[in-house]
C-alpha positions in Angstrom: -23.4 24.8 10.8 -21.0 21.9 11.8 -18.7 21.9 14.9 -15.1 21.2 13.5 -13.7 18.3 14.2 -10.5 17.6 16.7 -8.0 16.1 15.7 -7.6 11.9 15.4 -6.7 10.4 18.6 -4.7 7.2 17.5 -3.9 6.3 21.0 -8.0 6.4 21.7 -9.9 3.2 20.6 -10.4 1.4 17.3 -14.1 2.3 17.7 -13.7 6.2 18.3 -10.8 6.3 15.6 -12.9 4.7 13.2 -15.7 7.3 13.9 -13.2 10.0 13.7 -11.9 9.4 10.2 -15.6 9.6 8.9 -14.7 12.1 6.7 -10.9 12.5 7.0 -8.7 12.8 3.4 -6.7 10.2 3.2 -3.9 10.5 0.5 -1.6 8.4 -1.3 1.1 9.9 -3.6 -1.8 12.9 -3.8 -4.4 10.0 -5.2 -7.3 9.7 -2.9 -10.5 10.9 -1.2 -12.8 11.0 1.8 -13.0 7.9 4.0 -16.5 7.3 4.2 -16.3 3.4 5.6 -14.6 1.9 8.6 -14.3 -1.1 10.4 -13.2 -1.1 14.1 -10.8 -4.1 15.4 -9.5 -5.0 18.7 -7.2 -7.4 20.8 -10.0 -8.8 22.6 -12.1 -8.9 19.6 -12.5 -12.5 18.2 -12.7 -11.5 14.3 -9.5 -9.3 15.2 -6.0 -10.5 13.4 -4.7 -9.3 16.8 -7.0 -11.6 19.0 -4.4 -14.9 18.8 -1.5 -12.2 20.0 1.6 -10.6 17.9 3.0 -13.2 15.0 4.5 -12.8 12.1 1.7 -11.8 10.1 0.0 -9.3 12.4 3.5 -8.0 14.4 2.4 -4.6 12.7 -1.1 -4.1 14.3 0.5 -4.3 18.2 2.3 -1.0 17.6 3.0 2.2 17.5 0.1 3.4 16.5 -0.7 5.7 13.9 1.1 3.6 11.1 -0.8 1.2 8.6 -1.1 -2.6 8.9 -1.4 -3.9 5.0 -2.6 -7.8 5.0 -3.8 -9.5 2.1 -7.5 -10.7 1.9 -8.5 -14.1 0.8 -4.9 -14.4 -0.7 -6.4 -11.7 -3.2 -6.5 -8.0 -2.3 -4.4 -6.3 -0.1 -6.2 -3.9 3.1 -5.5 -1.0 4.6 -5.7 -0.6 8.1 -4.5 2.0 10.7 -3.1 0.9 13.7 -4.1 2.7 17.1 -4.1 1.9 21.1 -0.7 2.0 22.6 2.3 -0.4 21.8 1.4 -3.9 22.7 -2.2 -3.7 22.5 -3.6 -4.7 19.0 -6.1 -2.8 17.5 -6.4 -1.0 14.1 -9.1 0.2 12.2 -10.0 -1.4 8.4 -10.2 1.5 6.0 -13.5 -0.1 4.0 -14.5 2.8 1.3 -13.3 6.1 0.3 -14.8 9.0 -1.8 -12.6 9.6 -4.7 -11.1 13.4 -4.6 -8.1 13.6 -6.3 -6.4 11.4 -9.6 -9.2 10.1 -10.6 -7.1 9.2 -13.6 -5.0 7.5 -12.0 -7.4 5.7 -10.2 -9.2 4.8 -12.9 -5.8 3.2 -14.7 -5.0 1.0 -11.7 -8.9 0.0 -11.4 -9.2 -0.8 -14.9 -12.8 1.2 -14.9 -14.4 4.6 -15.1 -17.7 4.2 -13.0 -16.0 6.3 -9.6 -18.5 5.0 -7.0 -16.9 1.5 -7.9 -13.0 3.0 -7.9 -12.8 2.7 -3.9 -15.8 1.2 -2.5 -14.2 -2.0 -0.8 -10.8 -2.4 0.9 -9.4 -4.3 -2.0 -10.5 -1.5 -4.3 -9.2 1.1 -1.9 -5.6 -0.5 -2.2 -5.8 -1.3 -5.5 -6.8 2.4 -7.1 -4.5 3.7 -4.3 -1.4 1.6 -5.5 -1.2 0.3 -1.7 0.8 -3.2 -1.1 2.5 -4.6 1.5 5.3 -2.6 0.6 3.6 0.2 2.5 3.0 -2.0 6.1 4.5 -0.5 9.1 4.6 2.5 7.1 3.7 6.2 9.3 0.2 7.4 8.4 1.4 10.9 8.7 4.1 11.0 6.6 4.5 10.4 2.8 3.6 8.7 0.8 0.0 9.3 3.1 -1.5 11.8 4.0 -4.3 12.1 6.2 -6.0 15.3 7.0 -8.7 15.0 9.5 -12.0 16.3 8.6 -13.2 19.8 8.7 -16.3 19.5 9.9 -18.3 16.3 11.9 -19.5 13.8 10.0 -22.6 12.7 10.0 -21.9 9.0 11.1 -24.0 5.8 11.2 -23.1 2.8 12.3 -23.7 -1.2 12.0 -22.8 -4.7 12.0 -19.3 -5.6 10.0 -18.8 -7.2 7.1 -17.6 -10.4 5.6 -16.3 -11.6 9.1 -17.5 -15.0 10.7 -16.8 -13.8 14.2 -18.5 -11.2 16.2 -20.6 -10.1 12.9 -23.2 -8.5 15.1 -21.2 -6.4 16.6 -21.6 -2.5 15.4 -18.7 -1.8 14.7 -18.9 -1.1 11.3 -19.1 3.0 10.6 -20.0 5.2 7.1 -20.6 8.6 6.3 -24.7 8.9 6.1 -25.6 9.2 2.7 -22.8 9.0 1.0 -23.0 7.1 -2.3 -19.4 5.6 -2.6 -20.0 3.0 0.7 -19.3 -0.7 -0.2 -22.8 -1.5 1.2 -25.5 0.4 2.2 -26.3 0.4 6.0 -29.3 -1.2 7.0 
């Protein structure tokens, strides 16, 4: 029998928010799943957006917390990321991979595919079958169109090096839900 969970902390750090929504819900206009991937970022973290200081581009990331920071990747996909840590500070957490829960359909429309492990499994698929764009930056997480409902019970988390950065790779900051099928890599 699990302990429940308490509730997410988004003035805590990037690395115990990104533990914490192991296993959260994370909605969209009711299209979603189960975050089982994360990626912790801070200010002081050299493969952080936030490490050069607040500009244009990353304004979003320094605060409040608890809203989402939407970049676009490799001029490609766009990202989600939650923002946490008091105003000022600069740290957010990537949301990597989700379980797919609810409008699979619709999903499936905007991912142009009907395998679901491949419907969220990356942070580019994630925005994609979630209709996330920049539109939604500086947006509240807690207010529609998201929804995030923290997890029931405690994840069982494990953790590991990041992915696809060229800074600070090794660090562990990289978190997934053990098991789980829908990661964008395994752990190793």
């Amino acid at each position: 029998m699990s302990a429940t969970s308490p509730p997410i902390d988004f003035s805590a750090s990037s690395v115990e928010v990104a533990r914490s929504l192991i296993g959260a819900t994370l909605l969209m206009d009711g299209v979603g799943g189960r975050i089982v991937e994360t990626e912790a970022y801070d200010h002081a973290d050299p493969a952080s957006h936030s490490f050069p200081g607040p500009n244009r581009r990353n304004r979003v990331m320094f605060g409040p917390p608890c809203r989402a920071y939407i970049y676009r990747s490799y001029g490609i996909h766009w990202c989600l990321n939650f923002v946490c840590r008091p105003d000022g500070h600069g740290a957010g957490v990537l949301i990597r991979a989700i379980e797919p829960l609810a409008g699979l359909d619709v999903m499936r429309a905007r991912r142009g595919l009907d395998d679901a492990r491949l419907l969220c499994s990356g942070p580019g698929r994630v925005c994609q079958a979630l209709g996330i764009t920049d539109k939604h930056s500086g947006k509240p997480i807690d207010a529609p169109p998201f929804q995030l409902i923290p997890p029931t019970e405690r994840a069982d988390v494990v953790a590991g090096p990041r992915i696809g950065i060229s800074k600070a790779k090794d660090i562990p900051w990289r978190f997934g839900l053990a098991g789980s099928r829908f990661l964008s890599r395994p752990f190793r």
